[in-house]
N, C-alpha and C positions, 0 to 999 in steps of 0.2 A: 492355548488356542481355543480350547470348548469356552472360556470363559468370554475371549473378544466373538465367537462364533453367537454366543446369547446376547454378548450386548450388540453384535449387530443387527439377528436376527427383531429380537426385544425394539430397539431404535427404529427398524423401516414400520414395525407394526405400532406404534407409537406415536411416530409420524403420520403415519398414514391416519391412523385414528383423529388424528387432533384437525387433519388437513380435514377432513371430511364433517368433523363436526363443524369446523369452520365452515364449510360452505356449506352444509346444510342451515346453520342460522346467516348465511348472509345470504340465502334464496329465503328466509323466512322473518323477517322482520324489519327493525330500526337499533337504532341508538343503543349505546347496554341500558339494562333496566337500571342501573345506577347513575345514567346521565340524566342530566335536566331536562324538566318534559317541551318537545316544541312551543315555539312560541305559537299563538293562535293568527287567524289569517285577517289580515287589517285592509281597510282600502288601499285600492292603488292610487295611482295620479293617473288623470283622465289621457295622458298620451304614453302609447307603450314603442315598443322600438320602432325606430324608423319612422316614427309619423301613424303607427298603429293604433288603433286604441284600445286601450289596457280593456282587461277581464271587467265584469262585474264580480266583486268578492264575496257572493250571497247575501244576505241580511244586512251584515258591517256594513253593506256598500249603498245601499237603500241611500244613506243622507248624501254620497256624492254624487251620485248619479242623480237624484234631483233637481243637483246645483249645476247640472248644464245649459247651456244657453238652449239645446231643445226641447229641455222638458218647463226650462222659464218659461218658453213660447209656446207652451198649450199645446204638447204633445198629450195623445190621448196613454190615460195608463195600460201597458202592457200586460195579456193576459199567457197562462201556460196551455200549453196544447199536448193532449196525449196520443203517440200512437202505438198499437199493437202489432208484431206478426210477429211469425212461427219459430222466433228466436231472439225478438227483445221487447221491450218494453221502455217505449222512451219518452220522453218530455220537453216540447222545444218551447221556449220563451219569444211571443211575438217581438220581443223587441230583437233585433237584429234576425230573428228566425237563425235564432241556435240553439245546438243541441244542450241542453240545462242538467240532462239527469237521461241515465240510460242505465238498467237491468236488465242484468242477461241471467233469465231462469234457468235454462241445462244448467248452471253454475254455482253451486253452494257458498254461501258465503265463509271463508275459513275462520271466524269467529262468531261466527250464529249460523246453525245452516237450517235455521229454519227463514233464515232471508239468501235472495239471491245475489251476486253478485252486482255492485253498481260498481258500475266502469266510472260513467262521466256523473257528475253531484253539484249541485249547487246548495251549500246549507251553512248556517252560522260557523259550524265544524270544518266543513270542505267544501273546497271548489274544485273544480275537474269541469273543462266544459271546450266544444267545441264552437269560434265563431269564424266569421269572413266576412269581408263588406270592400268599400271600396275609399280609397285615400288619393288626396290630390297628387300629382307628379313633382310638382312645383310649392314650394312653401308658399304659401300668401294668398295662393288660389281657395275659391269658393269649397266648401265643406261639399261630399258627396255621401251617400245612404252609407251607413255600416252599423256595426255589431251593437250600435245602442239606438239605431232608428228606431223607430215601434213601425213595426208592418202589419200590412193585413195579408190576411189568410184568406185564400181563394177555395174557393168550396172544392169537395174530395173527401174522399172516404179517409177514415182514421185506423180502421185493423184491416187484418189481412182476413180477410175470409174462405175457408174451405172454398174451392175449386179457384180461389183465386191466388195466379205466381206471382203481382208485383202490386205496389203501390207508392201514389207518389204524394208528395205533402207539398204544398206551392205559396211561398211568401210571396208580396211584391211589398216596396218600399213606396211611400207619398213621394211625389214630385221634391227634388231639392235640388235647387238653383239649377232646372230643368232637367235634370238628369233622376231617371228609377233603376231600383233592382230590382229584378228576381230572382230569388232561389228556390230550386227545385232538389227534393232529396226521394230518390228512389229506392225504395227498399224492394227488396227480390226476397221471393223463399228458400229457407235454403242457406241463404248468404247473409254471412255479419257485412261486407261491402257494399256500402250504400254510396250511390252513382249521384255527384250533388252538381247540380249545371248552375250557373251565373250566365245572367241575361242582363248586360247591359243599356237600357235604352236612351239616347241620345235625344231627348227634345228641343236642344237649343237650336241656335240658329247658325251653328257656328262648330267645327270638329273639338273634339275632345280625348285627351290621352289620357286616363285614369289607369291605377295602379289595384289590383286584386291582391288583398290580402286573405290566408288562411293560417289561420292561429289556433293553438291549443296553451291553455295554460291551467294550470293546478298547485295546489299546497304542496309543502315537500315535505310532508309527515306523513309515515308508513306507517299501520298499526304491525304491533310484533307477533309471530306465531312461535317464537322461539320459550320455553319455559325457562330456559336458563339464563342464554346469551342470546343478544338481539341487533347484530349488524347484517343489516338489510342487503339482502340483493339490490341490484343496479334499479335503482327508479328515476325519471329523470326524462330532459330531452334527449333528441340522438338525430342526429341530420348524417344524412347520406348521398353522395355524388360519385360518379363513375370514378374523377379523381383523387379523392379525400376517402374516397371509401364507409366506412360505418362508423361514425363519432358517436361517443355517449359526451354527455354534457353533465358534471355534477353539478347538483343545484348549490353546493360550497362554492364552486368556483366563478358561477353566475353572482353568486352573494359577494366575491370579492372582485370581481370583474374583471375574472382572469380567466371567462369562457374561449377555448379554440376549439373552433370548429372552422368548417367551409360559409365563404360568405355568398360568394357565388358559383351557378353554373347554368346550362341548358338543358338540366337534368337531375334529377334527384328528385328528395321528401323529408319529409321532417315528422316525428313522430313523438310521443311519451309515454314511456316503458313502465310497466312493471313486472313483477313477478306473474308470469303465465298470462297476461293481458297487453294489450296494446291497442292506441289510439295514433292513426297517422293520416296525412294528408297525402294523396298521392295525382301528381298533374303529369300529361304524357312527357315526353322528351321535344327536345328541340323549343321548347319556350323559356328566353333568360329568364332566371330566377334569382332571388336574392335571400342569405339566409339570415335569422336573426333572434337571439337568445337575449331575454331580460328578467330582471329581478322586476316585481312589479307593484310591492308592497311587501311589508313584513310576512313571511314564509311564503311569499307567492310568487310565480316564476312563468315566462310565458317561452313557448317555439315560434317565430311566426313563419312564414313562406310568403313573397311580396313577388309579386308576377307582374311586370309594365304590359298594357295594352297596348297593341294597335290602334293608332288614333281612329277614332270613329266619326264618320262623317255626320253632319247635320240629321237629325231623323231616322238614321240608321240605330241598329243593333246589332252588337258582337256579344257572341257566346262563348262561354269559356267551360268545358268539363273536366269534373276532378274525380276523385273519388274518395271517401271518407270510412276508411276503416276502423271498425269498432269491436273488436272481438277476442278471440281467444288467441293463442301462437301456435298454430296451427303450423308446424313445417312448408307439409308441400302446399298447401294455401296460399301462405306467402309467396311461398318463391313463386306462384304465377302469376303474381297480381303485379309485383315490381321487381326488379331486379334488385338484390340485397338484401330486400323486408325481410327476410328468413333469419336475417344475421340480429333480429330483436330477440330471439332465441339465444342467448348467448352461454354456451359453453364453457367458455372463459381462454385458459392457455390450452386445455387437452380437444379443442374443437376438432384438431388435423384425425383425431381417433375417434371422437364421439359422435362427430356427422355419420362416418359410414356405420358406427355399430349402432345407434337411431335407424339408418336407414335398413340393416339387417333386422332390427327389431321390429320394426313397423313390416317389411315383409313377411318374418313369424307372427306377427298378428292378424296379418290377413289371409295368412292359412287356418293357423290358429281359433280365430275371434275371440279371446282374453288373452289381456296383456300379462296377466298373473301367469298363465302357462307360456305364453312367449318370452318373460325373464330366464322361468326353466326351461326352453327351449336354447334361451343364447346362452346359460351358463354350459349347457351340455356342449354347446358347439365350440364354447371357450374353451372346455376342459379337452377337447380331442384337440383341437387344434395346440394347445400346449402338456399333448401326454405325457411327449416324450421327455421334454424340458422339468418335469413335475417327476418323472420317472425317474429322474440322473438324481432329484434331490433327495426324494425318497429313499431312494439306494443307499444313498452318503449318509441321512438320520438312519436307518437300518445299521449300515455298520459300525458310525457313532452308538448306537445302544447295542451292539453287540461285544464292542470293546470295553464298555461301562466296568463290566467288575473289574477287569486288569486296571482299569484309570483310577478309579475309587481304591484299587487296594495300593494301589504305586503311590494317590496322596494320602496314606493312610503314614506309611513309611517315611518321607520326607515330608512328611508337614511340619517338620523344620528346618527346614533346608528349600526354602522356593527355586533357588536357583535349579539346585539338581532337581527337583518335580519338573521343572521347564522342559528340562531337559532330557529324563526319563517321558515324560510326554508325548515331546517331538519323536521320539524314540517308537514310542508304540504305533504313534501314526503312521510312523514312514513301514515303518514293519510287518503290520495289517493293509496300510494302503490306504487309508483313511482321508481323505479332506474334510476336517473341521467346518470348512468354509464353502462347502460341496452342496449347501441345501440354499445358499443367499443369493446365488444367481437368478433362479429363477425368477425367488421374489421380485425384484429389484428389476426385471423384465417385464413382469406381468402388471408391476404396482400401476403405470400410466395408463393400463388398460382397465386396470379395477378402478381407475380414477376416473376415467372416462366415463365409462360405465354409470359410476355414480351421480356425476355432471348430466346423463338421456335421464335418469328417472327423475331428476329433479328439477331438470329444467321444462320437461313435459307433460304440456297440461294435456296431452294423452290419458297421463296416467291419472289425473283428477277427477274423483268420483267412479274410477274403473274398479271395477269388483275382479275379485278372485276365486274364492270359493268359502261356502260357511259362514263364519264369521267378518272375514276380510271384506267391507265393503267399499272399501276406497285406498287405492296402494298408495295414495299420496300422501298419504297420512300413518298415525302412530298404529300398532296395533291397540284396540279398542282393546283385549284382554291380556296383552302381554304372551300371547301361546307362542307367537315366531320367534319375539326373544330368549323366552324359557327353551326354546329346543335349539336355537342358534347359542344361547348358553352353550346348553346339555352336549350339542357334537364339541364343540371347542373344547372343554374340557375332555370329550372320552378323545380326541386328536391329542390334547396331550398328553392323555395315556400310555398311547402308542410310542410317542418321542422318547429317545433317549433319556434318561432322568438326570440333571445335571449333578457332577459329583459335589459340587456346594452345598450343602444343604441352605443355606439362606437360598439359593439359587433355584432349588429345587421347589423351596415353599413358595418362591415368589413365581414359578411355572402355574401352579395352581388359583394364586391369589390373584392375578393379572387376569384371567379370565371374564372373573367376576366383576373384577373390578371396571374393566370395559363393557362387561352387560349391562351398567348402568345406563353407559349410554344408548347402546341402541334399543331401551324403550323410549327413547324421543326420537328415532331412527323411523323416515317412512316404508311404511308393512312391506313397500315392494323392495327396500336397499334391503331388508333385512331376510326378506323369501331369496333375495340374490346371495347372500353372505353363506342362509342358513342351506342351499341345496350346494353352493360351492365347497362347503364342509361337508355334507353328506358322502358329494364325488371325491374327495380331496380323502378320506375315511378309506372309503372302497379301496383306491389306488394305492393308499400306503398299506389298509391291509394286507392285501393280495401280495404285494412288495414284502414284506415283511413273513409274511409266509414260507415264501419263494428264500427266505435266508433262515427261518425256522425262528424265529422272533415274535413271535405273534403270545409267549405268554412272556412276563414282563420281568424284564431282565434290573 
C-alpha cells in the first residue's frame, strides 16, 4: 500500500507538472521548434468573403493592388498618417483610412523589450490590420468607397496633447458612382477603445441600400516565447453572439474550410485573439449582422462583420457607430464594453474556478497595490481555507513515518516472501490505524484549484511587466536570477524531509531525485507561478511541521 500510496501520490504531481508546462507554452508561443517554419504571407485575391475586399498583405501586395481597376484609373498614391496619445501610437494608411500599424508602449515587447508591443503591422513579415468600407448589396451593382479607396484626410490635430481628453482623425472617400465615406476614429485618454463613426453620403439621385463592412485580418504565425516547447496559445478569430456564445476559429480549420462559427444575428462581434492582446470590432445590438471567416492568401486569414443599411434616401446620410478595440485583456474593461468580450480572456476548462479566484485576486490587489503580495495574499487564504483538509493529510504522512521502522524491519524479514510482506503490511496498518492512502485526498481536491490558479497568472496581462520586489520586475516572466526556483527547490526538498521516507530504497532515492529534476522546469516557470508554488511550500512546511510535532516526529524517523 505505501508503494501504490507513491505511485499515486508521485502520478497527480507528475501530471500536474506536465499539464502546466503544457499550458504555460501553449499561452507562450507556436509550432514545436522542430516543425517547419511558417510559410511567409503572400497576396491575397482582391475579393475576400462575401463580397469583401481582401487585406493589403504589406509590401508582397504592392504589385496587386496596382492592378485594380482604381488605381489603373489615376488614383492618387496613398500616404501613411501618424497618431499619438497617452497609450498608443498608431499609423493609418490613406487608403481606405485604416489602421496599418499600432504600438502600445505600457507594453514590452516579449522578445525585445526594448520595443513596444505592436498589436496591428503591416510589413513584408506581418500583417495585422484593421479596415471597413462599404460593399454593394446586390452583385452587379456599381463599386462603393472601401478599404482600398485612397481618401483624403480632413485637417485635425494628430497627438493627444496635455490638458487635452480626446481626439479624432477624419477620412472622407472621392465621390464613387455618387456615393462618399467618412470615417471618424476617436481616441479618448485613458482608453485603448476608439469610438469609429461611418458616415455614409448619398449623392445620387436615387435611394441606396449599401452594406458596412468591418474586418480584421492577419498572418497566422506566432513568434515562440517557449525555450523548449512552442505550442501556442489560442490566436486567431472568435466571433460572438448571444446565441452561439464565444467561438474561437482555428486558422487550420479556415485553411481547410471547415470554419464553425455563427453566421448570423442582431447582435454580437468579431475579434483576433492573441495572447494577452486583442483586436475587435464592436456594433450595438439590434442591427442584422452577418458573420464571415476567410483564408485570404497563403498564411493570411481575415474576421469580417457585414452590417445591411437602411436604404438611404436621395442626398441623405446615414451614420453608422462602432467601436474598435485595440488593447490589452483587461477583465473588467471588457466586460463593460460588450457583453462576452471578457471571454478573449480564456481560461480554458477550469474557468468555472479561475474567474472567481481572478476576481478575489484583483480585489487583493486593490488593497494591496502589487500583485506579487496579492499571490501571497491568496495562497494565505487558500491555505486557511483548505487547513483542515491539509491537516487529515498531514496526520496520515505523520503516522505513515511513524510506523516507518516497523515497515522497513517487517520488509526486511520477508523480502522473500511478497505475499506474506502484503500482508504483515496490511497488518500494521490496520493495527496502528494508518491509511496509506490518507494524504491523496486532498491533493486530488485542491489540484483544479492549483490549476486554476495557474490558468489567472497566465492568462493575465495584469500581471505583465508588474513587479514585485528586488529583483523581480515582471511576474510574467522567468525569474531573471533563478532566486524563486532555487528556494522553491530548497522547501520541496526540506518537505520531503519531513515525509515519511519510503521503505524502497530505489524509492527513497527517487523521493529526492524528483525534486530536482522538476526544478528544471520551473526556471522557465513565470516568477509569479513560481512565488505561488514557493510561499504554498513554505505554508505547507509550517502546518506539517507543527503536525508533526504534535506526534513527536519532527526528528527523522
Amino acid at each position: 500500500m505505501t508503494d501504490t500510496r507513491r505511485a499515486v501520490l508521485w502520478g497527480v504531481f507528475s501530471v500536474s507538472l506536465v499539464m502546466l508546462w503544457d499550458g504555460w507554452s501553449k499561452h507562450n508561443g507556436q509550432p514545436s521548434m522542430f516543425a517547419p517554419p511558417p510559410p511567409a504571407v503572400t497576396a491575397p485575391a482582391q475579393t475576400g468573403a462575401a463580397g469583401v475586399p481582401a487585406p493589403v498583405a504589406g509590401a508582397a501586395s504592392a504589385a496587386g493592388v496596382a492592378a485594380l481597376p482604381a488605381a489603373a484609373a489615376g488614383v492618387p498614391v496613398s500616404q501613411k498618417v501618424d497618431v499619438t496619445t497617452d497609450l498608443v501610437q498608431a499609423t493609418f494608411d490613406t487608403r481606405g483610412g485604416s489602421i496599418v500599424r499600432m504600438a502600445l508602449p505600457r507594453y514590452k515587447d516579449e522578445h525585445d523589450a526594448t520595443r513596444p508591443v505592436m498589436l496591428f503591422d503591416q510589413s513584408d513579415e506581418r500583417v495585422y490590420q484593421a479596415d471597413s468600407g462599404l460593399i454593394p448589396r446586390m452583385a452587379g451593382e456599381a463599386a462603393l468607397p472601401n478599404h482600398l479607396t485612397v481618401m483624403n484626410l480632413l485637417p485635425g490635430p494628430r497627438a493627444l496633447v496635455d490638458g487635452q481628453n480626446e481626439l479624432t482623425l477624419t477620412f472622407e472617400s472621392p465621390d464613387q458612382g455618387g456615393v462618399k465615406l467618412r470615417k471618424s476614429y476617436t481616441f479618448k485618454r485613458g482608453d485603448y477603445a476608439i469610438k469609429v463613426r461611418h458616415e455614409v453620403v448619398n449623392g445620387t439621385a436615387a435611394p441606396i441600400a449599401p452594406q458596412l463592412y468591418l474586418q480584421l485580418s492577419r498572418d497566422g504565425t506566432v513568434k515562440s516565447t517557449s525555450m523548449f516547447m512552442g505550442p501556442s496559445s489560442f490566436t486567431g478569430p472568435a466571433v460572438y453572439t448571444e446565441g452561439g456564445k464565444f467561438q474561437k476559429i482555428p486558422f487550420t480549420d479556415i485553411e481547410k474550410g471547415k470554419a464553425d462559427h455563427a453566421k448570423s444575428a442582431d447582435n454580437g462581434w468579431i475579434a483576433m485573439v492573441q495572447h494577452h492582446f486583442v483586436g475587435a470590432w464592436l456594433v450595438g445590438d439590434k442591427l442584422e449582422r452577418s458573420f464571415q471567416t476567410k483564408r485570404e492568401g497563403t498564411n493570411l486569414y481575415s474576421a469580417s462583420m457585414t452590417l445591411p443599411l437602411a436604404p438611404i434616401a436621395a442626398g441623405a446620410t446615414q451614420t453608422v457607430d462602432s467601436t474598435l478595440y485595440a488593447g490589452p485583456q483587461e477583465e473588467k474593461k471588457l466586460e463593460a464594453l460588450a457583453p462576452g468580450l471578457e471571454l478573449v480572456k480564456d481560461y480554458g476548462w477550469v474557468t468555472i474556478l479561475a474567474k472567481p479566484l481572478f476576481w478575489l485576486l484583483d480585489k487583493l490587489h486593490g488593497l494591496l497595490g502589487n500583485w506579487g503580495w496579492s499571490i501571497v495574499a491568496l495562497v494565505v487564504l487558500l491555505k486557511i481555507a483548505f487547513y483542515w483538509l491539509n491537516a487529515s493529510a498531514y496526520r496520515s504522512m505523520g503516522k505513515m513515518k511513524a510506523v516507518n521502522p516497523k515497515v522497513q524491519e517487517m520488509r526486511e524479514r520477508f523480502k522473500d516472501d511478497p505475499q506474506k510482506m502484503q500482508q504483515e503490511m496490511m497488518r500494521i496498518y490496520r493495527e496502528e490505524k494508518v491509511n496509506p492512502l490518507g494524504g491523496c485526498l486532498p491533493i486530488f481536491v485542491q489540484m483544479p484549484f492549483f490549476i486554476a490558479l495557474y490558468s489567472v497568472l497566465l492568462a493575465s496581462v495584469e500581471m505583465r511587466g508588474a513587479p514585485w520586489i528586488g529583483w523581480i520586475h515582471d511576474l510574467s516572466v522567468q525569474d531573471p536570477l533563478y532566486i524563486l526556483p532555487a528556494l522553491m527547490t530548497a522547501s520541496t526538498l526540506f518537505q520531503t524531509w519531513l515525509n515519511p521516507t519510503p521503505p524502497d530504497p530505489t524509492q527513497a532515492k527517487m523521493m529526492w531525485i524528483m525534486p530536482l529534476v522538476f526544478s528544471v522546469m520551473f526556471l522557465f516557470f513565470p516568477a509569479g507561478l513560481v512565488l505561488y508554488w514557493f510561499v504554498n511550500n513554505l505554508l505547507a512546511i509550517a502546518q506539517q511541521w507543527i503536525i508533526n510535532r504534535q506526534l513527536g516526529l519532527n526528528r527523522k524517523a
